[in-house]
C-alpha positions as CSV (number, residue, x, y, z in Angstrom):
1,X,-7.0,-58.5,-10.2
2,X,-4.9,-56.8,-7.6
3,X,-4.3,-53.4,-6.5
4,X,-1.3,-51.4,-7.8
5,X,1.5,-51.1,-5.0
6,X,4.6,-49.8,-4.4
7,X,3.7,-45.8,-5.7
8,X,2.3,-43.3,-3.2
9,X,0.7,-41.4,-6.4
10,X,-3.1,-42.5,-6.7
11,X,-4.9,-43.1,-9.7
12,X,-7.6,-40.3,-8.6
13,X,-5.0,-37.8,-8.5
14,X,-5.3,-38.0,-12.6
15,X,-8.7,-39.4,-13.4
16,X,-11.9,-39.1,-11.1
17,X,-13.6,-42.0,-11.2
18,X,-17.4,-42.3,-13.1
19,X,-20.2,-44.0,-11.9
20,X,-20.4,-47.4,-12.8
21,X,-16.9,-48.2,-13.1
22,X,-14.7,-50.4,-10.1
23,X,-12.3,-49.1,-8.8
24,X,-9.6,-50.7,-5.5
25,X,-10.2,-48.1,-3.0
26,X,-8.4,-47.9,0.5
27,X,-11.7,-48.5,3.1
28,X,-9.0,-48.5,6.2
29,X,-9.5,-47.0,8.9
30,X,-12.9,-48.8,9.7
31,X,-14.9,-49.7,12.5
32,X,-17.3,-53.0,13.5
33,X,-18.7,-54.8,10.5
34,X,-17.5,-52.4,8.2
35,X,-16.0,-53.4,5.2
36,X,-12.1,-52.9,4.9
37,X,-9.0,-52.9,3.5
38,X,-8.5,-52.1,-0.1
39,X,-10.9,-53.9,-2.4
40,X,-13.0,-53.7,-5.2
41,X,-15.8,-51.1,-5.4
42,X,-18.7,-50.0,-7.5
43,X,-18.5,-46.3,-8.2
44,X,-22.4,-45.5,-7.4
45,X,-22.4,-41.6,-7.3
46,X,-23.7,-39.0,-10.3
47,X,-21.5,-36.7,-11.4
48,X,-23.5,-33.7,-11.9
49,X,-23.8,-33.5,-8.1
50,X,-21.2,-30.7,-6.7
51,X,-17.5,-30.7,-8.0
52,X,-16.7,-32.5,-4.6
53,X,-13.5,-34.5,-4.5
54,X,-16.2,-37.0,-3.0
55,X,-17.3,-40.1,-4.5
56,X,-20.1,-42.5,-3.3
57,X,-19.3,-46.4,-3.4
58,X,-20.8,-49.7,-2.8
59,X,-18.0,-51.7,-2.0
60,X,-17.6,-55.1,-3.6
61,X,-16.9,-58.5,-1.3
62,X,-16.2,-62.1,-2.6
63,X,-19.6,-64.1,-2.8
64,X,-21.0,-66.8,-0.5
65,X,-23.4,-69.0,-0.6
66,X,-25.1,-67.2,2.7
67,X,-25.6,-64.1,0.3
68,X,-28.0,-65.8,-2.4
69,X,-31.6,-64.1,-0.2
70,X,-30.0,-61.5,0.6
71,X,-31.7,-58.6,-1.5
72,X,-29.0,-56.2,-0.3
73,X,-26.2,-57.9,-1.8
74,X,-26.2,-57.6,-5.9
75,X,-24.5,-60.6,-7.5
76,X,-21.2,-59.5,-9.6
77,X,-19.9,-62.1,-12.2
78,X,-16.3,-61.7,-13.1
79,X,-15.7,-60.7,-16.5
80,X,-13.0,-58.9,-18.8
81,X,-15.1,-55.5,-18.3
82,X,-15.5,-55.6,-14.9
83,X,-11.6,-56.9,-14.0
84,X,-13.3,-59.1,-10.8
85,X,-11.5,-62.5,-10.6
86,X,-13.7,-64.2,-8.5
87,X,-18.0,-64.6,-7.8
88,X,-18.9,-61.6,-5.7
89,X,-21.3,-59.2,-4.8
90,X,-21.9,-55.0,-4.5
91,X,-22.6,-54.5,-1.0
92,X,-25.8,-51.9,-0.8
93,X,-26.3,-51.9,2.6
94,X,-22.4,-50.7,3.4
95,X,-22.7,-48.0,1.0
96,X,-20.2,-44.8,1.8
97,X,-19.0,-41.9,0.8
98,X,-15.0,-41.2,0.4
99,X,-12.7,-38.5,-0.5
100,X,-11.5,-39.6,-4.4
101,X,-7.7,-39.8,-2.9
102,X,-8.6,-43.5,-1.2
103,X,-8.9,-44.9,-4.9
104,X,-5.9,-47.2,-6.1
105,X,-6.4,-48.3,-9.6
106,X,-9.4,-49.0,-11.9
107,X,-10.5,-52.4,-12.3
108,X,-13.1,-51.8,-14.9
109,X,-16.7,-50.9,-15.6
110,X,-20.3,-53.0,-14.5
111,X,-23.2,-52.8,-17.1
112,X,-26.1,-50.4,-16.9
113,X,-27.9,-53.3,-15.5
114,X,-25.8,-54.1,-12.6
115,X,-25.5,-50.7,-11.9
116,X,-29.2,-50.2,-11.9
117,X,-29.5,-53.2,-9.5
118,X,-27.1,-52.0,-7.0
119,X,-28.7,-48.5,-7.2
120,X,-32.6,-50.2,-6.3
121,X,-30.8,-52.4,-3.6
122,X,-29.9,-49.0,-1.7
123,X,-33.3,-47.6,-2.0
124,X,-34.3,-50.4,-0.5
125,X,-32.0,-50.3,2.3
126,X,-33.3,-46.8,3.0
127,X,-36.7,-47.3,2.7
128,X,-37.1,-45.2,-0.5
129,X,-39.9,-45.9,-2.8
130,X,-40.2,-43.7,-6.0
């Protein structure tokens, strides 16, 4: 799984990307612990929220053992679906939003439970309870 290169023409210039699917998106520039460069991320935003060029994404980092009690981090196998090579994990607690131009290439699509996962490890990280 790698990021298309060589064009200066972005996927999200023809298809906005939908929550739940991963998509390589361009973090850079960043700052401190920030997650960055371009790499995998979940697509966590609803669409029926403005007609933004905005998206908001969990971004996705290769898995380590450190991460297994970390209820922030949601475990990602790599699958066919998903196009993730490698063990990693959706990153709640760096969640962002981004203009739709910083995405690459689409990767694939997480299941409804994943997603759901991701989505109840950000409440967490805010403190929401519903």
């Amino acid at each position: 799984m790698t990021p298309r290169t060589g064009s200066r023409r972005h996927a999200a210039s023809c298809v906005a990307p939908m929550r739940g699917e991963v998509w390589w998106i361009r973090l850079d520039p960043t700052a401190g612990s920030e997650l960055q460069k371009c790499r995998p991320c979940v697509i966590i935003g609803i669409e029926s929220i403005g007609r933004s060029s905005m998206q908001i994404i969990a971004p996705i980092t290769t898995w380590k053992e450190a991460y297994e009690q970390r209820p922030q981090l949601i475990e990602l196998q790599p699958t066919s679906e998903n196009g993730l090579a490698n063990r990693s994990v959706a990153a709640a607690d760096q969640v962002r939003a981004i203009d739709i131009t910083r995405c690459e290439s689409k990767a694939g699509s997480i299941t409804a439970d994943e997603l759901d996962e991701i989505v109840a490890a950000v409440a967490l990280c805010i403190g929401f309870e519903p």
